[in-house]
Backbone as CSV, one residue per row, in Angstrom:
resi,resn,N_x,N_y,N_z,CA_x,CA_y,CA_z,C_x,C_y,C_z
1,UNK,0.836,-1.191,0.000,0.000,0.000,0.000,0.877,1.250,0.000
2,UNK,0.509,2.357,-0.980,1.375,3.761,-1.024,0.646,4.292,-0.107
3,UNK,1.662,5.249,0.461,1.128,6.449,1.620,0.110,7.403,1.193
4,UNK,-1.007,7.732,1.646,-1.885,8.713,0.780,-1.007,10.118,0.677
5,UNK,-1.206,10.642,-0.328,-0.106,11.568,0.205,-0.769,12.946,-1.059
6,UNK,-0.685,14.308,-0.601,-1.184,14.810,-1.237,0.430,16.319,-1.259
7,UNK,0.249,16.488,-2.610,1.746,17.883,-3.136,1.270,18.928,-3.729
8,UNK,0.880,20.015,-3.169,0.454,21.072,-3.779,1.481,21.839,-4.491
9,UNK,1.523,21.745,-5.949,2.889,21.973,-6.655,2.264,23.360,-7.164
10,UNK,3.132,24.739,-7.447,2.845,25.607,-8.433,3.833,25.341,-9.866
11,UNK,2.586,25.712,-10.547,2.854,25.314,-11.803,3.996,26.573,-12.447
12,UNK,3.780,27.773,-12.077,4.770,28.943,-12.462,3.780,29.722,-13.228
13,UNK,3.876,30.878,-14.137,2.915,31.781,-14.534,2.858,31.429,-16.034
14,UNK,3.500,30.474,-16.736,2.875,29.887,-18.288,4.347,29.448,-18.984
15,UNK,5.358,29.817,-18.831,6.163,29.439,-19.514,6.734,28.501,-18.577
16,UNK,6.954,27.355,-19.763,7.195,25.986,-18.840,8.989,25.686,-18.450
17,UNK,9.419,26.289,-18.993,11.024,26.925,-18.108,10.944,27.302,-17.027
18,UNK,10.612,28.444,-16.619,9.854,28.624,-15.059,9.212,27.481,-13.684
19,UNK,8.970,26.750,-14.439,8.543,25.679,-13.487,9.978,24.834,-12.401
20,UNK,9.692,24.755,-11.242,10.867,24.378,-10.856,11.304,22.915,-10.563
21,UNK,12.754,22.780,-10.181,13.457,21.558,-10.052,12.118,20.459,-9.151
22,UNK,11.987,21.457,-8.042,11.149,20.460,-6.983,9.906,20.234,-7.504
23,UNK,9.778,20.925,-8.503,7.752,20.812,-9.343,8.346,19.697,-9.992
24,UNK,9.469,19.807,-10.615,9.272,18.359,-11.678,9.870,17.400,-10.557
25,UNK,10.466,16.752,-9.801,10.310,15.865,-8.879,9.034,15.642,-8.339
26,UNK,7.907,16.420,-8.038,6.815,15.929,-7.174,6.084,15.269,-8.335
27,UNK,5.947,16.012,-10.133,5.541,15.086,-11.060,5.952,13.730,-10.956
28,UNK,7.051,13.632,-11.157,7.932,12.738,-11.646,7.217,11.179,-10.626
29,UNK,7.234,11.660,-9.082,6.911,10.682,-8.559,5.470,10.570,-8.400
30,UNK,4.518,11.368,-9.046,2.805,11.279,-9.118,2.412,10.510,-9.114
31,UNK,1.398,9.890,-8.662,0.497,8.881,-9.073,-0.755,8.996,-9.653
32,UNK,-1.360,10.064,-9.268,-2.376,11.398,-10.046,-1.736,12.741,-9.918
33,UNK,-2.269,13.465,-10.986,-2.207,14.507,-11.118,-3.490,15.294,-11.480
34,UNK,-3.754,16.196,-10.965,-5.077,17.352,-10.651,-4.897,18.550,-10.674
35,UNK,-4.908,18.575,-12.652,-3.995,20.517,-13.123,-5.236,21.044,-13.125
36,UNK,-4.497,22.513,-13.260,-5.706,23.522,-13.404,-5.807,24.454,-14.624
37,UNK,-6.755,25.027,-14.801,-6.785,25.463,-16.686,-5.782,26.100,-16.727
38,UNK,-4.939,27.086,-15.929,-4.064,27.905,-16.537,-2.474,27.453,-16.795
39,UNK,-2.316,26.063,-16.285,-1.355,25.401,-15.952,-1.040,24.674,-17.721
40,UNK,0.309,25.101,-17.919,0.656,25.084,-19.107,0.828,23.547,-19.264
41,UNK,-0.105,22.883,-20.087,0.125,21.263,-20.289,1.589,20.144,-20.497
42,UNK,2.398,21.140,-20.947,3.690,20.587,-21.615,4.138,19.906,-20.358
43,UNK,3.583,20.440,-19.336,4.192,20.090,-17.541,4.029,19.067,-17.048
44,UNK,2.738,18.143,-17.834,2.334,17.151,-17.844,2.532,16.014,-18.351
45,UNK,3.983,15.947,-19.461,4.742,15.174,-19.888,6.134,14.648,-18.612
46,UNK,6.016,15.645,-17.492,7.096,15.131,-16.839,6.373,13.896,-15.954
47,UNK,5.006,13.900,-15.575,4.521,12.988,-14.791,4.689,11.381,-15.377
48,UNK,5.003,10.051,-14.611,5.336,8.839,-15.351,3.934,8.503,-16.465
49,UNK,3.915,7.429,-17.576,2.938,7.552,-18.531,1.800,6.940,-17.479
50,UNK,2.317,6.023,-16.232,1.397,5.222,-15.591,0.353,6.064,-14.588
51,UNK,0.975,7.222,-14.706,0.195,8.288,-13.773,-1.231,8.385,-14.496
52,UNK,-2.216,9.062,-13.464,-3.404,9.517,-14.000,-4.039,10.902,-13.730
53,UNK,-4.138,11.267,-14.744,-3.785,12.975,-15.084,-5.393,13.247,-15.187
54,UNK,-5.867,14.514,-14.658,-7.274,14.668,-14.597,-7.277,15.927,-14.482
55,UNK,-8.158,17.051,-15.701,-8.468,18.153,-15.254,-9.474,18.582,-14.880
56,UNK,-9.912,19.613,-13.821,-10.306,20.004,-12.414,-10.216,21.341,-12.673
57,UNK,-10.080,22.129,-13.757,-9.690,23.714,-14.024,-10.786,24.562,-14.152
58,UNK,-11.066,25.670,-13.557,-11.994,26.493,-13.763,-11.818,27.648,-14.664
59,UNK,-13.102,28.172,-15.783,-13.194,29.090,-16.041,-14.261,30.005,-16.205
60,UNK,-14.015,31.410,-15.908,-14.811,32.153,-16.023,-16.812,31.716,-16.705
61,UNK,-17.679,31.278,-15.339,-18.181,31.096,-16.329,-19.238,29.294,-16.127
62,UNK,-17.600,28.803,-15.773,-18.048,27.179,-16.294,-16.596,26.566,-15.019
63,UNK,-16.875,25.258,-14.650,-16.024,24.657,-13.338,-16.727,23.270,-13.630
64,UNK,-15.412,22.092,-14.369,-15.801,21.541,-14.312,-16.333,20.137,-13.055
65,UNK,-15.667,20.912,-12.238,-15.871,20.172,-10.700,-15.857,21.741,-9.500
66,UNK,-16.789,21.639,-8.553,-16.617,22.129,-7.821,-15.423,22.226,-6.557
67,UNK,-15.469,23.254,-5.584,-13.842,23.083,-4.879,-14.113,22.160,-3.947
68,UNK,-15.398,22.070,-3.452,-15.698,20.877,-2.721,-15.457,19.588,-3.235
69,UNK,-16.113,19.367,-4.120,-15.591,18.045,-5.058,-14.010,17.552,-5.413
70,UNK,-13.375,18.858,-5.832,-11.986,18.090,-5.884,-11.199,18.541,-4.366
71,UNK,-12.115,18.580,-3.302,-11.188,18.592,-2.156,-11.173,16.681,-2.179
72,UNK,-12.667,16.295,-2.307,-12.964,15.004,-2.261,-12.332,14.111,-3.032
73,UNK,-12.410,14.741,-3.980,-11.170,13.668,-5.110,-9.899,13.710,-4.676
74,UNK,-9.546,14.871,-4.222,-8.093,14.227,-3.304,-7.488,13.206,-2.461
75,UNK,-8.231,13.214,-1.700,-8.644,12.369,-0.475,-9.030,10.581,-1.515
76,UNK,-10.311,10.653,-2.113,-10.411,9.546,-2.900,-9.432,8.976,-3.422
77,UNK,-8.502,9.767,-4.493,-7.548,9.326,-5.520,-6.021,9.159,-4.420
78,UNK,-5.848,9.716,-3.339,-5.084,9.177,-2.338,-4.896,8.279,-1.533
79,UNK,-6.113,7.717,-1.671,-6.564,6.267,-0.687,-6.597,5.450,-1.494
80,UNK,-6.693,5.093,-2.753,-7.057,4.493,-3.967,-5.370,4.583,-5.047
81,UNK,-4.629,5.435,-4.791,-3.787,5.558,-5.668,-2.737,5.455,-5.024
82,UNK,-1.849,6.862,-4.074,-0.870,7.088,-3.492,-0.961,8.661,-3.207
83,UNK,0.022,9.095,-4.201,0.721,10.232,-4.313,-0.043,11.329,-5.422
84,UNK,-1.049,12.225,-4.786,-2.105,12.994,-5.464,-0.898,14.306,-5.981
85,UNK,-0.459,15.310,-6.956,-0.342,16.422,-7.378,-0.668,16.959,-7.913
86,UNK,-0.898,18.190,-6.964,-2.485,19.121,-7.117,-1.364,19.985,-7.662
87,UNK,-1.504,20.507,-9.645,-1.038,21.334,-10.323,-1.478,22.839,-10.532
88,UNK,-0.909,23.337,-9.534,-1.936,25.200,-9.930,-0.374,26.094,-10.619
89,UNK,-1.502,26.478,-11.749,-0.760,28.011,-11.664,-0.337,28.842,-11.432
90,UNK,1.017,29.416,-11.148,1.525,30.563,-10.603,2.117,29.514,-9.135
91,UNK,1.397,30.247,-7.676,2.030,29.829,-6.809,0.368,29.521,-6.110
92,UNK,0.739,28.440,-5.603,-0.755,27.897,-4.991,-0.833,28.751,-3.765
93,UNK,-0.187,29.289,-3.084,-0.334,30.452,-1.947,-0.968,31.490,-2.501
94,UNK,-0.980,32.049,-4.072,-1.088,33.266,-3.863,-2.581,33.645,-4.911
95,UNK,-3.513,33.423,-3.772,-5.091,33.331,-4.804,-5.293,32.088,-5.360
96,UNK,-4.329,30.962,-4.980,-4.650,29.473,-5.803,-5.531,28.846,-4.849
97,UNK,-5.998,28.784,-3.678,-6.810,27.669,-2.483,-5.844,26.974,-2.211
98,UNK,-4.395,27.013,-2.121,-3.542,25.742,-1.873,-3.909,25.484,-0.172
99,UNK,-3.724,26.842,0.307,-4.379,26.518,1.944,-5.409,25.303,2.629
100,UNK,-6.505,25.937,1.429,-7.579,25.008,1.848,-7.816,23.100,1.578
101,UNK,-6.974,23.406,0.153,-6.710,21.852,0.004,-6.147,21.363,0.900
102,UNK,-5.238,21.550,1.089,-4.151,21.263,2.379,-4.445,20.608,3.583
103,UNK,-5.164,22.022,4.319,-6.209,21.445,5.606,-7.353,20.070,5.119
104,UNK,-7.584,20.694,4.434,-8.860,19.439,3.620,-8.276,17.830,3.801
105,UNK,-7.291,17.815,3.326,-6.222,16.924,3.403,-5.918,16.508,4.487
106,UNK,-5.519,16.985,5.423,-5.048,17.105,6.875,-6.101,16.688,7.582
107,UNK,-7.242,17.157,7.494,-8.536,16.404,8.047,-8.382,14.721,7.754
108,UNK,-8.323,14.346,6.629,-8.082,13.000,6.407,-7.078,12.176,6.421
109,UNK,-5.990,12.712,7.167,-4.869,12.483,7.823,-3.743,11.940,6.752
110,UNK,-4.070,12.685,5.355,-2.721,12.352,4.427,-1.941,13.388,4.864
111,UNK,-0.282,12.748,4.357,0.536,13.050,4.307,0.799,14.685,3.384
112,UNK,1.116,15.578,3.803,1.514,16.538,2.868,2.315,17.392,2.540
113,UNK,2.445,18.301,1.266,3.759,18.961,0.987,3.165,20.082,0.371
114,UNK,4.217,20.779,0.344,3.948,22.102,-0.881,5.034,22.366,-1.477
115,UNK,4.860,22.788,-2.570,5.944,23.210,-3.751,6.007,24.206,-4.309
116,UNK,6.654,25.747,-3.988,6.131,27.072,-4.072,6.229,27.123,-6.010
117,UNK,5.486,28.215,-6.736,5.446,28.061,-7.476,5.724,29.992,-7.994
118,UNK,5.923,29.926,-8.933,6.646,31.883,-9.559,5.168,31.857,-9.680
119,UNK,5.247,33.360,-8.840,3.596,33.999,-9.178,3.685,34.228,-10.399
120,UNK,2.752,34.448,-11.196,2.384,35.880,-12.363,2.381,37.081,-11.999
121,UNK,2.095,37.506,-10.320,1.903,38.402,-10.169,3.775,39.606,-10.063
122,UNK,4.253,38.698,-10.170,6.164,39.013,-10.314,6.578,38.410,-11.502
123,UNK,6.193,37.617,-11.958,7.108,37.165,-13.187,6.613,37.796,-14.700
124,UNK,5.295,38.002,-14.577,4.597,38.631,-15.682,4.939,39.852,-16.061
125,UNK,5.086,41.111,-15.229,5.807,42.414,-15.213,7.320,42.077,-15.254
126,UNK,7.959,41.609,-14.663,9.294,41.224,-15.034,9.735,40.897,-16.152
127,UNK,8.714,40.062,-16.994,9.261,39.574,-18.428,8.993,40.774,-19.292
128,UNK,8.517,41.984,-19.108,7.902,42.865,-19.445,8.940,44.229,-19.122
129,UNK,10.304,44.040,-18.530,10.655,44.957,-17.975,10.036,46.409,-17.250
130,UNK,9.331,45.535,-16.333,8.428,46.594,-15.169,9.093,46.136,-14.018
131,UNK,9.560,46.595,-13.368,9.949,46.267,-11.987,8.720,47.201,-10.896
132,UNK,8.801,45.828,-9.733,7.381,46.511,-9.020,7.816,47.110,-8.444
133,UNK,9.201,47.023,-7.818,10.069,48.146,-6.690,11.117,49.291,-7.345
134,UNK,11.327,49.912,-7.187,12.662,50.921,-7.717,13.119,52.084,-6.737
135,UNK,14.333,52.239,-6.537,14.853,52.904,-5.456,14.335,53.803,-6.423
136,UNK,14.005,55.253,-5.252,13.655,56.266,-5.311,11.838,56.733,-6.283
137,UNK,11.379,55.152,-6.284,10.044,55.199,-7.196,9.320,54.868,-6.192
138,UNK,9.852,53.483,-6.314,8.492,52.702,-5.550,9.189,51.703,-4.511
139,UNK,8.876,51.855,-3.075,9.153,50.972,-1.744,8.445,50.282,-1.468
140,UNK,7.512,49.745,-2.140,6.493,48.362,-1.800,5.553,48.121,-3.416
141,UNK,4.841,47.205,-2.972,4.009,46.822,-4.480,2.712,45.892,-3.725
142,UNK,1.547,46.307,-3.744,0.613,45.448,-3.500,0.134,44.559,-4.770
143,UNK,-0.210,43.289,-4.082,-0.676,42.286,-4.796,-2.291,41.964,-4.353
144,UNK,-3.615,42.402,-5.454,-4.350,42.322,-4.855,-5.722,41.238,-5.688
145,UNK,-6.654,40.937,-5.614,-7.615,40.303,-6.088,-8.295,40.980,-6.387
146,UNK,-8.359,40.978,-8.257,-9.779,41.914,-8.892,-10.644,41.401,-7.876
147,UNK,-11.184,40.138,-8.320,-12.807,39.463,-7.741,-12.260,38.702,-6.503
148,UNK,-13.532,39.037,-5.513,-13.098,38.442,-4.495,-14.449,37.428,-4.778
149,UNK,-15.049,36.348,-3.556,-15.267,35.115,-3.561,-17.067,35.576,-3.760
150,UNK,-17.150,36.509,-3.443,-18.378,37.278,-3.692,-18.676,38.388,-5.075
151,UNK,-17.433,37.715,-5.897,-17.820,37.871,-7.945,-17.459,39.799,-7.316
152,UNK,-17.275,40.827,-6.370,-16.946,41.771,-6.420,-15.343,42.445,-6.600
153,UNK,-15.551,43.591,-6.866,-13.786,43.770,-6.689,-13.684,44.450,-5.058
154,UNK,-12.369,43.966,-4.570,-11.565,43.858,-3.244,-11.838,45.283,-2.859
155,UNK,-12.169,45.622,-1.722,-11.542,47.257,-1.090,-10.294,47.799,-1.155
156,UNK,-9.841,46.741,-0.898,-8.039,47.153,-0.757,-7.804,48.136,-1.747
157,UNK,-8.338,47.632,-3.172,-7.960,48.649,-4.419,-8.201,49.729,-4.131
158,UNK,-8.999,50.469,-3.438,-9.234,51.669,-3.160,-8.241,52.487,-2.218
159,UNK,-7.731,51.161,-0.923,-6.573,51.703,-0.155,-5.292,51.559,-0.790
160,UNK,-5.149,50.772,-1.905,-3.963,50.722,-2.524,-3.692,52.193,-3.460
161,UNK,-4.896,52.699,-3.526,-5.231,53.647,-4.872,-4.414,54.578,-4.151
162,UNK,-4.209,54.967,-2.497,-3.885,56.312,-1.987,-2.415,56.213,-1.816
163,UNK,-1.957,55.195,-1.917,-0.762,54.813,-1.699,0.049,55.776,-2.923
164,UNK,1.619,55.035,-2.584,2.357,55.123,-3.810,3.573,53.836,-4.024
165,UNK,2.583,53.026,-3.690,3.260,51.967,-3.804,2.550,51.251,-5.216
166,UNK,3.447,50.278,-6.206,2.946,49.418,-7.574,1.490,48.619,-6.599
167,UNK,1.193,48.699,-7.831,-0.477,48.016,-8.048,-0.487,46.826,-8.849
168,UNK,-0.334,45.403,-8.360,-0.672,44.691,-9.376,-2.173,43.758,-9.124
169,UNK,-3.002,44.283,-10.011,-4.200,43.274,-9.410,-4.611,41.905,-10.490
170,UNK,-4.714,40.943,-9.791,-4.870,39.734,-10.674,-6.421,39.399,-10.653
171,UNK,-6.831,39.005,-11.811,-8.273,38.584,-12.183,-9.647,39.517,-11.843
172,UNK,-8.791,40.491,-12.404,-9.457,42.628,-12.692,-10.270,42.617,-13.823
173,UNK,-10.029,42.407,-14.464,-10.092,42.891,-16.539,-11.962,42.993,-15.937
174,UNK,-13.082,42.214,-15.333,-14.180,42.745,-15.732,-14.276,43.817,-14.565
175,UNK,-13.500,43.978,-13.784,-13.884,45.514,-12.856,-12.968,46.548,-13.394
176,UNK,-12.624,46.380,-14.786,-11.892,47.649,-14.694,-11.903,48.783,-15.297
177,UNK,-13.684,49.204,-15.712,-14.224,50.237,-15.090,-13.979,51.012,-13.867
178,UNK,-14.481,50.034,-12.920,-14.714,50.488,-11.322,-13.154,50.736,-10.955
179,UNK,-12.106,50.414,-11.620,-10.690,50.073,-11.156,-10.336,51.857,-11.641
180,UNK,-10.998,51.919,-12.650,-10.257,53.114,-13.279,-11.319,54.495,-12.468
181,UNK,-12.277,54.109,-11.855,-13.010,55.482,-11.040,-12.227,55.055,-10.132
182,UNK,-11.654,54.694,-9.175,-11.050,54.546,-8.128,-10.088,55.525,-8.261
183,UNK,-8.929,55.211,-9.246,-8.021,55.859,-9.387,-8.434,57.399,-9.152
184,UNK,-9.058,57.586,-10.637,-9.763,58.826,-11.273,-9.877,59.523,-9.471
185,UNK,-10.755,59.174,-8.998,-11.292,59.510,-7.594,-10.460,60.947,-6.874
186,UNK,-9.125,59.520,-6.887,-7.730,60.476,-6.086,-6.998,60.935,-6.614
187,UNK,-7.440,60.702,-7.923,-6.654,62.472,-8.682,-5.550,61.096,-9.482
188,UNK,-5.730,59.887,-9.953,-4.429,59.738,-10.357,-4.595,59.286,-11.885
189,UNK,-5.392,60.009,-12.614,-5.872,59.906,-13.932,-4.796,59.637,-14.799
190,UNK,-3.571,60.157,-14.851,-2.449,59.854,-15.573,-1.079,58.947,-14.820
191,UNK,-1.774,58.701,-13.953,-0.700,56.990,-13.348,-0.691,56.159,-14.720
192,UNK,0.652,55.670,-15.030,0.693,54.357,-15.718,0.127,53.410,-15.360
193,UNK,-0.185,52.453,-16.250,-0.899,51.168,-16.308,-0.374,50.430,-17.657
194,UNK,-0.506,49.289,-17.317,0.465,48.190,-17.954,-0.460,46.635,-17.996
195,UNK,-1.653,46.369,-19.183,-1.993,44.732,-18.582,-1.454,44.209,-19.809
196,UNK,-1.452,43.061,-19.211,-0.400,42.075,-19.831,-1.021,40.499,-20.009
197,UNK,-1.512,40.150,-20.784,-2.394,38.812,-20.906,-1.449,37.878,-21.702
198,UNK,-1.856,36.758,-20.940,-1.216,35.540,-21.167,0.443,35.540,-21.181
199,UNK,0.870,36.221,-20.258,2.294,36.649,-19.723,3.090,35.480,-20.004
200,UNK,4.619,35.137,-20.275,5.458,34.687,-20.311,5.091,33.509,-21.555
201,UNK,4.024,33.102,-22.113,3.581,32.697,-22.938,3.983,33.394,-24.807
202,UNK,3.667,32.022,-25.645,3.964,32.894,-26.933,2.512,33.521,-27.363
203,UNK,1.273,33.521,-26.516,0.746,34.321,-27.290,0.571,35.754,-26.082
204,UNK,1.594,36.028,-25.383,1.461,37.783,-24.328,1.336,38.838,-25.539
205,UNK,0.324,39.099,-24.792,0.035,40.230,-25.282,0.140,41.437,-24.361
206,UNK,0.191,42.717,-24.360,0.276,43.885,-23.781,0.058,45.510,-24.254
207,UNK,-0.677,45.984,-23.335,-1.385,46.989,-23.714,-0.634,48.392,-22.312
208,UNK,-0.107,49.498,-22.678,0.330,50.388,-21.882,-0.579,51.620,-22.360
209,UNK,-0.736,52.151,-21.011,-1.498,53.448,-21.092,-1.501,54.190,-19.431
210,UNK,-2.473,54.554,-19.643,-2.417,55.571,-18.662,-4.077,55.525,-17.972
211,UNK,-4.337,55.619,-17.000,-5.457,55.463,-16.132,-6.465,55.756,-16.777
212,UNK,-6.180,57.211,-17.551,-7.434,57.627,-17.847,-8.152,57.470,-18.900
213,UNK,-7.035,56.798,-20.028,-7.464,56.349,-21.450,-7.051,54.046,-21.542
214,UNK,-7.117,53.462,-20.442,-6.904,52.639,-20.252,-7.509,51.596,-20.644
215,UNK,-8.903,51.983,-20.609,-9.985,51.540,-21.137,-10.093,51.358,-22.484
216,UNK,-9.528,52.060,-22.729,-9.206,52.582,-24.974,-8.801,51.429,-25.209
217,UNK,-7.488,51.438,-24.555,-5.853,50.496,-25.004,-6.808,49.114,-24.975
218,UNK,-7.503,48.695,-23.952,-8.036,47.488,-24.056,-8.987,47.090,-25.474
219,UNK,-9.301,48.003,-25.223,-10.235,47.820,-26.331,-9.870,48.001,-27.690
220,UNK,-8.965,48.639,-28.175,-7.829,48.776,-29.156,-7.159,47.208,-29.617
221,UNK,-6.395,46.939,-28.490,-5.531,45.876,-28.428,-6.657,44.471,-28.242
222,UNK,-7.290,44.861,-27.824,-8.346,43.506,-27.805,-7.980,42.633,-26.807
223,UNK,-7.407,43.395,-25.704,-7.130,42.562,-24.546,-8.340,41.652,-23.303
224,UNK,-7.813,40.677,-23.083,-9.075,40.094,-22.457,-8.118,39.427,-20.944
225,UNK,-9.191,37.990,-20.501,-8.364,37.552,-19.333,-7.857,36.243,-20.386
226,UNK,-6.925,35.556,-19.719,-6.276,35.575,-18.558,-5.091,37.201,-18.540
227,UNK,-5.390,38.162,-17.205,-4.284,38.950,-17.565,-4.036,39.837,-16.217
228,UNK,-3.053,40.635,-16.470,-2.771,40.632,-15.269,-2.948,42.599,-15.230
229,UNK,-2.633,43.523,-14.334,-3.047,45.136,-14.393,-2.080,45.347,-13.437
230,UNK,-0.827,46.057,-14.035,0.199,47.195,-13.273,-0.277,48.312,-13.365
231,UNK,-0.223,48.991,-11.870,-0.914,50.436,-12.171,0.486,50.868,-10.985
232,UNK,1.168,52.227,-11.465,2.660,52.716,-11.107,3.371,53.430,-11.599
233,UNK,4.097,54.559,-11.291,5.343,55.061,-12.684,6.219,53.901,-12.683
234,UNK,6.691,52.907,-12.162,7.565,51.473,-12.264,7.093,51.132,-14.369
235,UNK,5.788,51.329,-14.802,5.675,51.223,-15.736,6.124,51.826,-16.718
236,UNK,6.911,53.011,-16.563,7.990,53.645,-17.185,8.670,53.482,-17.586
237,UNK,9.470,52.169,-16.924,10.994,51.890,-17.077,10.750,51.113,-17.909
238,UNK,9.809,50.621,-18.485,9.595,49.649,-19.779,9.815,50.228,-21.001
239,UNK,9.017,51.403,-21.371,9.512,52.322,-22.284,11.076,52.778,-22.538
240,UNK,11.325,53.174,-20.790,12.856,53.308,-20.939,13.861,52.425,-21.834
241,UNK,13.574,51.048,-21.365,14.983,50.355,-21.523,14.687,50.004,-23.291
242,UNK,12.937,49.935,-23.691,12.729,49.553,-24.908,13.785,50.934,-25.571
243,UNK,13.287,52.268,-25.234,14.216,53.142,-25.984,15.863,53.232,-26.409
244,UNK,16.334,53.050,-24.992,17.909,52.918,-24.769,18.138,51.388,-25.858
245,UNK,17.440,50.599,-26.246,17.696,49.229,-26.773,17.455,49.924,-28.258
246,UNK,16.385,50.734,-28.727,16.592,50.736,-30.001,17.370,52.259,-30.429
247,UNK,17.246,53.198,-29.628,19.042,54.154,-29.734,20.380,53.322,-30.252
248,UNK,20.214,52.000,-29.371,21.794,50.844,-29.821,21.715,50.265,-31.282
249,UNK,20.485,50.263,-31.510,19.954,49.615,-32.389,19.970,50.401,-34.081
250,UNK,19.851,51.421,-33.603,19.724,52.487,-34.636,21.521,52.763,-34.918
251,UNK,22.079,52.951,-33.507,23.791,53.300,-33.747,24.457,52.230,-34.458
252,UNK,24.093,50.977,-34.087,24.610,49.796,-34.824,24.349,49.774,-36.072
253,UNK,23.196,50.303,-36.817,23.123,50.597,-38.219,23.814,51.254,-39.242
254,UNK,23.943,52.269,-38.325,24.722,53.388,-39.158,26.459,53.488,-38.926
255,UNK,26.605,52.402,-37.762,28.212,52.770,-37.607,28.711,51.956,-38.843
């Protein structure tokens, strides 16, 4: 008999390089696996062929199992199998439920682990040359939840709005109307903004603007979810380094 045993692995934010040493070890030794829609599939070649791979992914909309249900399938496919890895996107700490699986788990006295995983909410602006911190810009960066569990957007955005610390809010795009009166509110109509869909992926896309015409860019660019919303002058330095890169670019021509 295998130990029931349950591994809450993060999958990383889409590009399957990103994924780490200890994510592909907890595959490797799977006995199920339980990904989630945003979790880039290629990840699913590291698990053995004898494993049994099952998706459990929600979207906007449509879920093809509830969170109750695959707390239960954990527990089931652990008593029945071995070694359950629960595949989320990004980092299962951060807006994934890895918490709750966990305890869920713990109630039924399996064995368990976690496997931190690269948010989106850092790696997505990063591949993007946005940095969320910058001496003399920005000394903190909130990370916040468009929708909270009640389909609304978070308060925080509003206390983040007074700040001057980076703004990154994940799973925004349908409040961001209400995202952009917030701003508007406290006067910060021409703050940068930066969303970025399907980040580290070959199909990212990205749209830069400014608070008050933000709404345009989306709609211009045809941006949708999955995606992510930097709101900051940190969104500056993207322009920057793109410029200083094609100044080199232009000198290299002509020398």
């Amino acid at each position: 008999m295998k130990t029931p045993k349950l591994t809450v692995v993060g999958a990383g934010p889409g590009d399957p390089r990103l994924l780490t040493l200890k994510a592909i070890d907890a595959l490797k030794n799977a006995d199920v696996v339980l990904y989630d829609a945003l979790v880039n599939e290629s990840l699913l070649t590291y698990a053995e062929h004898a494993a049994e791979i099952v998706f459990v992914g929600k979207r906007k909309g449509y879920a093809r199992y509830s969170q109750d249900e695959i707390n239960e399938m954990i527990v089931q496919k652990a008593y029945t199998h071995g070694h359950v890895v629960r595949l989320k996107g990004g980092d299962p700490f951060v807006f994934g439920r890895g918490t709750e699986e966990l305890v869920y788990a713990s109630l039924y006295n399996l064995e368990t682990e976690s496997v931190p995983g690269i948010s989106s909410a850092l790696a997505v602006a990063s591949g993007q040359n946005i940095p969320l911190t910058l001496r003399g810009n920005a000394e903190s960066f909130w990370v916040i939840t468009g929708t909270t569990k009640n389909k609304k957007l978070s308060d925080d955005v509003a206390l983040a709005a007074r700040s001057t610390a980076t703004i990154v809010i994940l799973m925004g795009m349908s409040h961001l109307p209400e995202i952009v009166q917030i701003f508007e509110k406290v006067g910060k109509s021409e703050l940068p903004v930066a969303i970025i869909q399907n980040g580290t992926t070959p199909h990212e896309k990205i749209g830069v603007g400014r608070v008050k015409n933000i709404i345009e860019v989306v709609r211009n660019n045809k941006l949708t979810n999955p995606a992510i919303i930097v709101l900051g002058e940190v969104v500056n330095q993207r322009e920057r380094i793109l410029q200083i890169q094609a100044e080199h670019a232009f000198n290299s021509l002509i020398a």
